[in-house]
N, C-alpha and C positions, 0 to 999 in steps of 0.2 A: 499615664506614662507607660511604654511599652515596658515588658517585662524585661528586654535586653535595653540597656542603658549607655547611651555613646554619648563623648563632646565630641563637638568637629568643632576646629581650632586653627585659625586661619590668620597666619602674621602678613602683616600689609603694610608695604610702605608707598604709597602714590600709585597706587593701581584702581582708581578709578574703572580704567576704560575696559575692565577685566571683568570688575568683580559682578555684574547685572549677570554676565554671562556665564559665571560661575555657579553663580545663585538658580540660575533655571534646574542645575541636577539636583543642587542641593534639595531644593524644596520639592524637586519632583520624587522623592525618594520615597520606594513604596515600605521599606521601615525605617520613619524619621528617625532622625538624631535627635534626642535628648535636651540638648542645648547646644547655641551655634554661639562660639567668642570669639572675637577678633582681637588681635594685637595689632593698634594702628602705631609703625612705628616711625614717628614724629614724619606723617606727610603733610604733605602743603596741597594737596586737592582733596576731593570732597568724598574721599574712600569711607570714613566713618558715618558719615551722614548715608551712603549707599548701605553700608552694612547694615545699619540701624532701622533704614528700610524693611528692611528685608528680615526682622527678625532677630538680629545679630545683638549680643551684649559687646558693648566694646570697650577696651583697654585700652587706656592713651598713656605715652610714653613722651615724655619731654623732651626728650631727644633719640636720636636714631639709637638703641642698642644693638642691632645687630641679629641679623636671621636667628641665631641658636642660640641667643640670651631670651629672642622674642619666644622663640618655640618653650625652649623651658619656662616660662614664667605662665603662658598658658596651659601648659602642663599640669602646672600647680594650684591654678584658678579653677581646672576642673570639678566638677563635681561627681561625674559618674566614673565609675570600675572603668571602663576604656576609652580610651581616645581615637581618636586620627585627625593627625595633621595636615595639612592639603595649601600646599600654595595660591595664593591669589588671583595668579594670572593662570592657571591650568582649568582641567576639566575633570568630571565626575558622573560618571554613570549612575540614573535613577535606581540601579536593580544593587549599587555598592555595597551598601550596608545590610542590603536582603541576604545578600549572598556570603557576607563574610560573616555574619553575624553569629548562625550554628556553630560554628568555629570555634569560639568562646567559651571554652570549656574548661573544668580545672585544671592548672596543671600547666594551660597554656599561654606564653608569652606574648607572641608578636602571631597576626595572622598578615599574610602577603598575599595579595592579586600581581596578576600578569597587568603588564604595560603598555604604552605606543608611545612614543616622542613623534610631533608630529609636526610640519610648517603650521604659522602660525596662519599666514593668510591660504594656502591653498589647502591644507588639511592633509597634504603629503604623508607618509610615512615617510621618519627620516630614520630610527632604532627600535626593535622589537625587542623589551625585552620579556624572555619567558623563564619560568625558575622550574625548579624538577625538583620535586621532594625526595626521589631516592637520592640521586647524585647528590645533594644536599646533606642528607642524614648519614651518608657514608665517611664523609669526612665537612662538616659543615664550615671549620673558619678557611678552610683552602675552596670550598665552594663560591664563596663570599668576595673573597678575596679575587677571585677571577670573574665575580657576576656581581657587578655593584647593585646595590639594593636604594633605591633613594622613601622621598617620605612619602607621597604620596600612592605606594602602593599598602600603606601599612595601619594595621588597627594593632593599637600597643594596651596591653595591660595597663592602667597608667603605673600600680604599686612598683611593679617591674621596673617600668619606667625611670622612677624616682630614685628606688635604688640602688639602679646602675648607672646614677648617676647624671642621665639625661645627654643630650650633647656638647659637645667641646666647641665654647662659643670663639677656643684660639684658629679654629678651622674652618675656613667660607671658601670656595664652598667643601665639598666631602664631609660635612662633618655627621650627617646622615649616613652617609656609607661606612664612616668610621663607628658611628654607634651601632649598626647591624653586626660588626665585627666583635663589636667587644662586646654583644651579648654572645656569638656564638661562643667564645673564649671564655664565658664564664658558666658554660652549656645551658642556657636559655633557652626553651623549646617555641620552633616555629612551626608552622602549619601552612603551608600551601596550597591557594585555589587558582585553578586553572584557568580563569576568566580575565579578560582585559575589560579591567572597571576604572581606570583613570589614564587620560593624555596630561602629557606635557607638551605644552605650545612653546617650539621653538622659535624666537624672534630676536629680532636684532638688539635690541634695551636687555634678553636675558643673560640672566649669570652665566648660564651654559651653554652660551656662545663665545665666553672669552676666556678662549682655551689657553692661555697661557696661565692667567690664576686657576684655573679646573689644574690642570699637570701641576704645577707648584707645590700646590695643596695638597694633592696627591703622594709627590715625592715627598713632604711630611709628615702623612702619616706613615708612608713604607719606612723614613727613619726610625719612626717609633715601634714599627712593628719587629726589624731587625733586632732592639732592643731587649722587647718582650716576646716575642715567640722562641718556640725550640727551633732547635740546629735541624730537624729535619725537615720543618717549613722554609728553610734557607735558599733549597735552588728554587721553588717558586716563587719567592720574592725578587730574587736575582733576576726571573723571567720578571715582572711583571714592571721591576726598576727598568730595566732595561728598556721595555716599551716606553715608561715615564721620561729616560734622557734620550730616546729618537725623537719622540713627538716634542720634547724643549727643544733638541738640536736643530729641529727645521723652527722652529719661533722664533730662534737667535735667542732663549732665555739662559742668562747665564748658568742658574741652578744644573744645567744639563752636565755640567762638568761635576758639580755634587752628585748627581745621579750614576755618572760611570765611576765614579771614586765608590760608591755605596754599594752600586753592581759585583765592583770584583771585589769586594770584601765581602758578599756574599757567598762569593765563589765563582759568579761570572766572571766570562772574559767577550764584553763585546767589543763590535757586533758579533752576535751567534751566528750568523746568518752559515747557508754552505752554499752561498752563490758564490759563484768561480772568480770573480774578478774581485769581489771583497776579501775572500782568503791569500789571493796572490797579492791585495795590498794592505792586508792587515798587518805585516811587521814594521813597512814603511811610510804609512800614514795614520795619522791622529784617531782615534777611536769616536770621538766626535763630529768629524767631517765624513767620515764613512756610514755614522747611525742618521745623520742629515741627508745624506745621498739614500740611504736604504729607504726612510721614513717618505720621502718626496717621491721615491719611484715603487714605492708601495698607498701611496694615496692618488698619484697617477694612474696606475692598474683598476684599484679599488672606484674611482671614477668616471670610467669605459664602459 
């Protein structure tokens, strides 16, 4: 066994057509992983038999629990000091665990690599995202909060892990992005490398294409964060609510109207916008129908 010790920990529900092609970084890794567990959670094709292939101990679940009940319980099935979790249908650079590995030092929590979200058939870039440890370390839960952080850029202490609790399986999806948050808030030390060692395959059957539960979800956790942060995290949540009821107000999802109620008790007043013809009919039209107009002809621009 290597001297550094990982599980990689993989929740699967009917991903099949994924996982062979998953399996190529995994096993190509020039410092293996320690043990590889699957959560197969209650599928009806042959994802367990593939994993088992391949190496894989596998965890069956009798019925569906759920992304962030499956992640937590593999968590706990671990054996070794660190984990990473890694979705089934994404991808994974041979050089991943080469590379984060030194990282793993005392002291420290969560290590992050850079990312790509990418089409699933033509290999597009569709979002980069990149993290910055100083901007980070200068103020990190308002860093967080405006650079969502998901799972598969992350090797997690697992002790840490555990007790902080793990993720909140009442959140599908964000509830990754919400556990990055609540370690910053409980000052958990992260480490950033500057390498893009994991895609995420955008496609049609994904979570992260059905953006109205992605906002929803969203706008849930910013409830809880108004809650629990201080008054002077308050206008950047107000910023960040604000984006969550433009992008529901073009969905048509009702919550958008909970979103500008939560904005200006933050202290917003949207839309913020200072384009000229929202200000001259910001007092006589709906705050609603103007963040719908804003949102459409700001994803029209953004698509030119």
């Amino acid at each position: 066994m290597s001297p550094f010790a990982c599980s990689l920990l993989i929740p699967c529900r009917n991903a099949a057509r994924f996982l062979s092609v998953l399996f190529e970084g995994v096993l190509a890794q020039r410092l293996p992983f320690s043990e590889i567990i699957l959560w197969d959670d209650g599928s009806t094709d042959d994802s367990a038999a593939i994993a088992e292939r391949h190496g894989a101990r596998v965890l069956r679940s009798g019925k569906s629990v759920g992304p962030a009940t499956a992640r937590n319980e593999l968590v706990r099935a671990a054996r070794c000091d660190w984990v990473h979790l890694h979705d089934a249908d994404d991808l994974i650079s041979p050089d991943y665990l080469a590379a984060l590995a030194p990282h793993a030092k005392s002291g420290t929590d969560l290590i992050v690599c850079d990312a790509d979200w990418i089409d699933a058939t033509t290999r597009a870039p569709v979002i980069s995202w990149r993290y910055h440890a100083a901007e980070h370390r200068a103020a990190p839960v308002a860093y967080l909060l405006t650079h969502a952080l998901g799972i598969n850029n992350c090797l997690y202490r697992r002790e840490t892990f555990l007790e902080e609790g793990g993720y909140d399986a009442a959140l599908v999806p964000w509830e990754d992005t919400d556990f990055h948050i609540r370690l910053a808030l409980a000052g958990r030390r992260f480490v950033f490398v500057p390498q893009v060692l994991t895609w995420s395959l955008r496609h049609p059957g994904g979570i992260s294409m059905d953006y109205t539960r992605n906002w929803e979800s969203r706008l849930r956790c910013l409830q809880r964060y108004a809650t629990a942060m201080p008054p002077w995290l308050h206008p950047l949540l107000a910023t960040e609510t604000e984006k969550a009821a433009a992008a529901l107000a073009l969905l048509d999802s009702s919550a958008a109207g909970e979103a500008i109620t939560l904005c200006r008790r933050l202290g917003g007043d949207p839309p913020s916008s200072r384009h000229p013809l929202l200000r001259v009919l910001k007092p006589f039209v709906p705050a609603r129908a103007l963040l719908r107009w804003q949102e459409a002809r700001r994803q029209h621009g953004s698509a030119q």
